[in-house]
PyMOL CGO cylinders between C-alpha atoms (Angstrom):
from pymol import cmd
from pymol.cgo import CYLINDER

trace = [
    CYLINDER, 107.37, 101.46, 91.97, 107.92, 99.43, 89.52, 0.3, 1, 1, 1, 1, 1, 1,
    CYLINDER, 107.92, 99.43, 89.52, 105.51, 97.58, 86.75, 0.3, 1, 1, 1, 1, 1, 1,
    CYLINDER, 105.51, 97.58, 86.75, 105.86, 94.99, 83.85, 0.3, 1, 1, 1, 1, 1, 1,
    CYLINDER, 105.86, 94.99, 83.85, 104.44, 96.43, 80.74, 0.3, 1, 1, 1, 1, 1, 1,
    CYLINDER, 104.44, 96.43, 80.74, 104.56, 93.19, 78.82, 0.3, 1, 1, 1, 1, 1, 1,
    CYLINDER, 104.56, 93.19, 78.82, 105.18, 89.61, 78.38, 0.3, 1, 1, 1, 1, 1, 1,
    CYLINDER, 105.18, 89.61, 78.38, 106.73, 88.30, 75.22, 0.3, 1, 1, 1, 1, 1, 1,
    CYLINDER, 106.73, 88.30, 75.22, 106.95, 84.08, 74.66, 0.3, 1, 1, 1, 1, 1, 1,
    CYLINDER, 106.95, 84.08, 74.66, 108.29, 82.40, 71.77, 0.3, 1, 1, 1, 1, 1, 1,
    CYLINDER, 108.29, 82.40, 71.77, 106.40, 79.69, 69.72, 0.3, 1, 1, 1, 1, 1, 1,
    CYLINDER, 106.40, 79.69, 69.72, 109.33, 78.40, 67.86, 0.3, 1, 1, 1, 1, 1, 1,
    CYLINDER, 109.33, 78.40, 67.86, 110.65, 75.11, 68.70, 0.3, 1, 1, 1, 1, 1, 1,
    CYLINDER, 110.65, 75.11, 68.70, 112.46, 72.23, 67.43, 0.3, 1, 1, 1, 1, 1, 1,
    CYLINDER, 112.46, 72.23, 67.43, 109.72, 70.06, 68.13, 0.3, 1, 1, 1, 1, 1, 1,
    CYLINDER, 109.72, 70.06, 68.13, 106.94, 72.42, 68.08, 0.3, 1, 1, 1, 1, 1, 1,
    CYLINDER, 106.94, 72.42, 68.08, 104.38, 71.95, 64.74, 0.3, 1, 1, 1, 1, 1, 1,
    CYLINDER, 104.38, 71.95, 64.74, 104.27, 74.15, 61.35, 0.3, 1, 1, 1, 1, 1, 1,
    CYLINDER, 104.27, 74.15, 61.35, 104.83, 76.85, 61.57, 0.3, 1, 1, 1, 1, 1, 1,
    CYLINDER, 104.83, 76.85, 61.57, 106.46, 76.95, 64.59, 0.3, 1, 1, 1, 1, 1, 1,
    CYLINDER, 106.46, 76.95, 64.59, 108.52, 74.04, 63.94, 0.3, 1, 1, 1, 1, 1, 1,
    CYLINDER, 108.52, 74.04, 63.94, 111.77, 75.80, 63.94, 0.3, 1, 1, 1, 1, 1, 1,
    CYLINDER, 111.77, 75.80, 63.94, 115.03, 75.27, 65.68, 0.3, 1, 1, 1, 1, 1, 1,
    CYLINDER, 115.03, 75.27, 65.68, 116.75, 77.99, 65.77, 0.3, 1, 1, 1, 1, 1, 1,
    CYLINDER, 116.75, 77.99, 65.77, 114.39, 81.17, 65.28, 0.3, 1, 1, 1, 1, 1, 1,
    CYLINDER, 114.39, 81.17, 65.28, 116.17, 84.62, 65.73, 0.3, 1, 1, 1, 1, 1, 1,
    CYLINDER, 116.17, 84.62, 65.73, 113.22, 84.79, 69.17, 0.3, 1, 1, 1, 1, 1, 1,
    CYLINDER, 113.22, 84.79, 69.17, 114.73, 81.17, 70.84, 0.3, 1, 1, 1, 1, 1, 1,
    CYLINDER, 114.73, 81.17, 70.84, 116.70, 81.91, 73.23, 0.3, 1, 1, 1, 1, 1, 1,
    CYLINDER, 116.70, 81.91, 73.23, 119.65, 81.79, 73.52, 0.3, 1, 1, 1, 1, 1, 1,
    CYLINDER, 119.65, 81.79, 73.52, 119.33, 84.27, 70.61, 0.3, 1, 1, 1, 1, 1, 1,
    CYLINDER, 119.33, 84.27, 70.61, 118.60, 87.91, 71.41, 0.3, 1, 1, 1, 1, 1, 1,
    CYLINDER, 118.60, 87.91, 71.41, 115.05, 88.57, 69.17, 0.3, 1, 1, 1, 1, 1, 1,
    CYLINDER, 115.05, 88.57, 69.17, 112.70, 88.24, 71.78, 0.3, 1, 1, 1, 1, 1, 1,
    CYLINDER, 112.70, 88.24, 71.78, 114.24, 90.63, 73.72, 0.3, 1, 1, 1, 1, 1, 1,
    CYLINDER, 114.24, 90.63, 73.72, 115.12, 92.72, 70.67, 0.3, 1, 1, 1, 1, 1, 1,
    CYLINDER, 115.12, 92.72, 70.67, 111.57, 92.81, 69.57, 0.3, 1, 1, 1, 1, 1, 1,
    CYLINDER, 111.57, 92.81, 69.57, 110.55, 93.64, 73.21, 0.3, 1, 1, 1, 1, 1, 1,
    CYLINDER, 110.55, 93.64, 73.21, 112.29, 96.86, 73.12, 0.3, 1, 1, 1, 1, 1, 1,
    CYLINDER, 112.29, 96.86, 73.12, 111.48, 97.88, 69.71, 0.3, 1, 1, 1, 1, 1, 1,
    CYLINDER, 111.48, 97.88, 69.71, 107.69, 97.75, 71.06, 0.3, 1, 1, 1, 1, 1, 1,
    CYLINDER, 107.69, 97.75, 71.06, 107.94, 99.15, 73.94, 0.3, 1, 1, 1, 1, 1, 1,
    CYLINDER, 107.94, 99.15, 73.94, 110.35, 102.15, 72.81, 0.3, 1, 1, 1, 1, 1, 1,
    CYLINDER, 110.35, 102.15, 72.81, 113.12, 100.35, 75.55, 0.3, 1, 1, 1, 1, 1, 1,
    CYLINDER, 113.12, 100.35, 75.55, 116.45, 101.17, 75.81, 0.3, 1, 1, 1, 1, 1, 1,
    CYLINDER, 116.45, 101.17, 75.81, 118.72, 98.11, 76.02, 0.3, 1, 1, 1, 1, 1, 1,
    CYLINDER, 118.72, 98.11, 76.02, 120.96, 99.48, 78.66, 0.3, 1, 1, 1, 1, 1, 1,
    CYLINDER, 120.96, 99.48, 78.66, 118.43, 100.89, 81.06, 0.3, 1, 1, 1, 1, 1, 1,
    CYLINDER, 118.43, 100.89, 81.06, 116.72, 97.39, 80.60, 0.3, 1, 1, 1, 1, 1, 1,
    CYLINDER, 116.72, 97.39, 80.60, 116.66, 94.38, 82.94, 0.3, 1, 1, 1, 1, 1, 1,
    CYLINDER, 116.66, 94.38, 82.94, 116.19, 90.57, 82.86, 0.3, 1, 1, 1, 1, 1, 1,
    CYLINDER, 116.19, 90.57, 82.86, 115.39, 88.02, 85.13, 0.3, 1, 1, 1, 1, 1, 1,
    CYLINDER, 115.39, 88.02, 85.13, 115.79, 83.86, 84.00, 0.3, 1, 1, 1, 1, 1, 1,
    CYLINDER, 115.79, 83.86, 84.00, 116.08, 80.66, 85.42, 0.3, 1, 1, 1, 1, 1, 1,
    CYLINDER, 116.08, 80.66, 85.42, 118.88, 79.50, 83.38, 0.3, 1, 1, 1, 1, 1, 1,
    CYLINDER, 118.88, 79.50, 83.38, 121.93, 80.39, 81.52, 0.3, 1, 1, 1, 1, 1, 1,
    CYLINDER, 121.93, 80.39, 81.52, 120.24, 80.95, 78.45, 0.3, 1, 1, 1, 1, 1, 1,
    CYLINDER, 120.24, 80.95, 78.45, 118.03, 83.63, 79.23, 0.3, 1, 1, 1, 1, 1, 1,
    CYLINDER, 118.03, 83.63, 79.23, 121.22, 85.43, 80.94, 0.3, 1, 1, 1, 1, 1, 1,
    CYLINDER, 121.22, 85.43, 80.94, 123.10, 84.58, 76.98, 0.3, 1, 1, 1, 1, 1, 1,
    CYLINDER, 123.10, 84.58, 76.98, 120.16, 86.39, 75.04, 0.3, 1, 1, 1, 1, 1, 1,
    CYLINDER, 120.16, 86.39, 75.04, 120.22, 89.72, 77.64, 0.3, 1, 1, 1, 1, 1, 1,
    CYLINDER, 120.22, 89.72, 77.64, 123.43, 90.19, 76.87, 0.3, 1, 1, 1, 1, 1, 1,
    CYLINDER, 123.43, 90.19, 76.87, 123.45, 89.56, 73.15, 0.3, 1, 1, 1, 1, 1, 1,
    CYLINDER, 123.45, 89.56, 73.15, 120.62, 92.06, 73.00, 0.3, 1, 1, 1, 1, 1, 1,
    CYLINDER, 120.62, 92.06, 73.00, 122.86, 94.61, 75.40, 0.3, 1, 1, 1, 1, 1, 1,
    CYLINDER, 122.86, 94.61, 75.40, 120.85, 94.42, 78.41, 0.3, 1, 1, 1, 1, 1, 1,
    CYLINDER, 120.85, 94.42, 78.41, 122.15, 96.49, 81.11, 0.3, 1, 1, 1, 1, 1, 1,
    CYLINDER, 122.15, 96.49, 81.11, 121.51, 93.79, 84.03, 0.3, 1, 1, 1, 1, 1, 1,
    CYLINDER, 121.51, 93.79, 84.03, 120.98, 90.57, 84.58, 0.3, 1, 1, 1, 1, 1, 1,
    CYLINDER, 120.98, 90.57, 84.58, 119.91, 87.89, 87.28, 0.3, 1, 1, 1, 1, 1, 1,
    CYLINDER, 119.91, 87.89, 87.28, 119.50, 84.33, 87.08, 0.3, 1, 1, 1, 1, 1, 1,
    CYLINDER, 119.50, 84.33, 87.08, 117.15, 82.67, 89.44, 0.3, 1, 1, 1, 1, 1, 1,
    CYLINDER, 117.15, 82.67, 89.44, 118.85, 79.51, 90.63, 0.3, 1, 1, 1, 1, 1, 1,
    CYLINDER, 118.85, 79.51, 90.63, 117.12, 77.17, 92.93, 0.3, 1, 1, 1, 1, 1, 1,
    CYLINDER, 117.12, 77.17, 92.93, 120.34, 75.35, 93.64, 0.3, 1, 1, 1, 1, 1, 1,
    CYLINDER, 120.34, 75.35, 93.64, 123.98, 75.37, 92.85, 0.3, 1, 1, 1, 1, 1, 1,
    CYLINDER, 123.98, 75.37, 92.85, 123.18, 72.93, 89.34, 0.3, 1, 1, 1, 1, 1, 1,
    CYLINDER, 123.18, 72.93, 89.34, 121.41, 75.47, 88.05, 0.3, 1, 1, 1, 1, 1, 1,
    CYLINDER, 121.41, 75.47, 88.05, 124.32, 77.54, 87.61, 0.3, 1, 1, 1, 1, 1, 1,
    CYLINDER, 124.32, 77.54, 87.61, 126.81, 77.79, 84.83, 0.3, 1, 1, 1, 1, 1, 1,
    CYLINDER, 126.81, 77.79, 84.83, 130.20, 78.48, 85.60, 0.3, 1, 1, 1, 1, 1, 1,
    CYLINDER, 130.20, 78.48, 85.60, 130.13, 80.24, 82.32, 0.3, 1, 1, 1, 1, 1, 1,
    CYLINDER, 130.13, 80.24, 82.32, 127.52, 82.36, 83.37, 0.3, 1, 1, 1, 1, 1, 1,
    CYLINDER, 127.52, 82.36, 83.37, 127.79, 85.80, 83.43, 0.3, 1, 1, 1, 1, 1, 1,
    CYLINDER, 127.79, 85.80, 83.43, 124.61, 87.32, 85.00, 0.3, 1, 1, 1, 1, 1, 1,
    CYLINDER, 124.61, 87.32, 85.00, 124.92, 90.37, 87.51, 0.3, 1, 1, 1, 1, 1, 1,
    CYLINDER, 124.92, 90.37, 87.51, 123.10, 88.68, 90.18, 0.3, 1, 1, 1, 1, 1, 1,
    CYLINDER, 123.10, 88.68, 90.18, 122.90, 84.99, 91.45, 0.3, 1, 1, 1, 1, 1, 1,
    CYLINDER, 122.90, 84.99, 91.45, 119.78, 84.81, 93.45, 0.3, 1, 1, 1, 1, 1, 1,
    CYLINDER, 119.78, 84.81, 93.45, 117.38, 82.00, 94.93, 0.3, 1, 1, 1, 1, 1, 1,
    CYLINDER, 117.38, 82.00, 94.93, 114.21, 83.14, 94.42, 0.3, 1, 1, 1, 1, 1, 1,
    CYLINDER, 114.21, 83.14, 94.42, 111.94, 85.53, 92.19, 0.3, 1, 1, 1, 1, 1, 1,
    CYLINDER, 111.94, 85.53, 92.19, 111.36, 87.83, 95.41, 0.3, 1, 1, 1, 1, 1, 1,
    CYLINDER, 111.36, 87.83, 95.41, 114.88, 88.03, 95.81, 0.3, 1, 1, 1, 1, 1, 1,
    CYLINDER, 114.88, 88.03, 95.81, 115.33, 88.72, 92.14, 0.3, 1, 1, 1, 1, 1, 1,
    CYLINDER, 115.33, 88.72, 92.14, 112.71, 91.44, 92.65, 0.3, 1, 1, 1, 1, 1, 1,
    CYLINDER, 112.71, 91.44, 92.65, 115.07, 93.14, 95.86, 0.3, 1, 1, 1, 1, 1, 1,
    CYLINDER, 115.07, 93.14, 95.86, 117.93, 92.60, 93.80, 0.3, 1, 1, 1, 1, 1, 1,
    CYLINDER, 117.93, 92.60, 93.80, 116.66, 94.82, 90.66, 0.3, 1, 1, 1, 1, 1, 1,
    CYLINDER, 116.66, 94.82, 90.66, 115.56, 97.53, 92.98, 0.3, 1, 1, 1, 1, 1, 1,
    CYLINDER, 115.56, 97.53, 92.98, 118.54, 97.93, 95.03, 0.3, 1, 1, 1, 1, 1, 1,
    CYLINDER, 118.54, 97.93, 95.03, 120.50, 97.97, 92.36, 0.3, 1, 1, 1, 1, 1, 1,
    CYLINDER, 120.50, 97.97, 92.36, 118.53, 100.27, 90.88, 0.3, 1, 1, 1, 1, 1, 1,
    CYLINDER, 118.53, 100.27, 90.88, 119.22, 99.07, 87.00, 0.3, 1, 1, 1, 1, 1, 1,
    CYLINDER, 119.22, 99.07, 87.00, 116.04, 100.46, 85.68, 0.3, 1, 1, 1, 1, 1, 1,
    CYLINDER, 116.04, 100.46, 85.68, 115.78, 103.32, 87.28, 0.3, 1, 1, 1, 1, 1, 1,
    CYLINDER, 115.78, 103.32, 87.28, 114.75, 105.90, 84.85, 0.3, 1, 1, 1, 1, 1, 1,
    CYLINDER, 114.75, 105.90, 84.85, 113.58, 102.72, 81.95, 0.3, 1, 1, 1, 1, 1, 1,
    CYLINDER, 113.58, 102.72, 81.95, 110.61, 103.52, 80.02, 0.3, 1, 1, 1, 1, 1, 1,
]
cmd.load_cgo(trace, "trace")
């Protein structure tokens, strides 16, 4: 079975207020920090690691921080980038859930 052992969001934005008013912290996405910081606290190994978005983005950061496997959640053809390079195209969250265990890309993860 498997479990989320945390949830990580990132204040920083553009138009956000000080402090948070910043544009391009190392944590926004598409940068890899969140994710980098992630692993550092949870003792996580990058390529036994796995992330799920909803846009192109969040597939950019998981493999700037070396991620092991990606899937992008896209509602409808739009949401997809044909510069996208996730693992897995799927339509739904449950789908992204099947998706991660068949493929079995945490097996073994912290």
């Amino acid at each position: 079975m498997h479990r989320i052992d945390a949830v990580f969001a990132c204040a920083y934005h553009a138009d956000g207020q000080a402090p948070h008013a910043v544009a391009d912290h190392f944590w926004r996405k598409p940068n890899p920090g969140m994710i980098v910081e992630g692993l550092r606290r949870l003792n996580g190994a990058a390529a036994r690691s796995a992330m799920v978005g909803d846009k192109p983005g969040d597939i950019a950061a998981a493999r700037a921080a070396g991620l092991g496997f990606t899937v992008l959640v896209a509602r409808d053809a739009s949401g997809v980038a044909s510069d996208c390079s996730a693992d897995a195209v799927v339509r739904s969250l449950r789908e992204a859930v099947k998706t991660l265990a068949q493929s079995g890309a945490t097996r073994g993860a912290p």
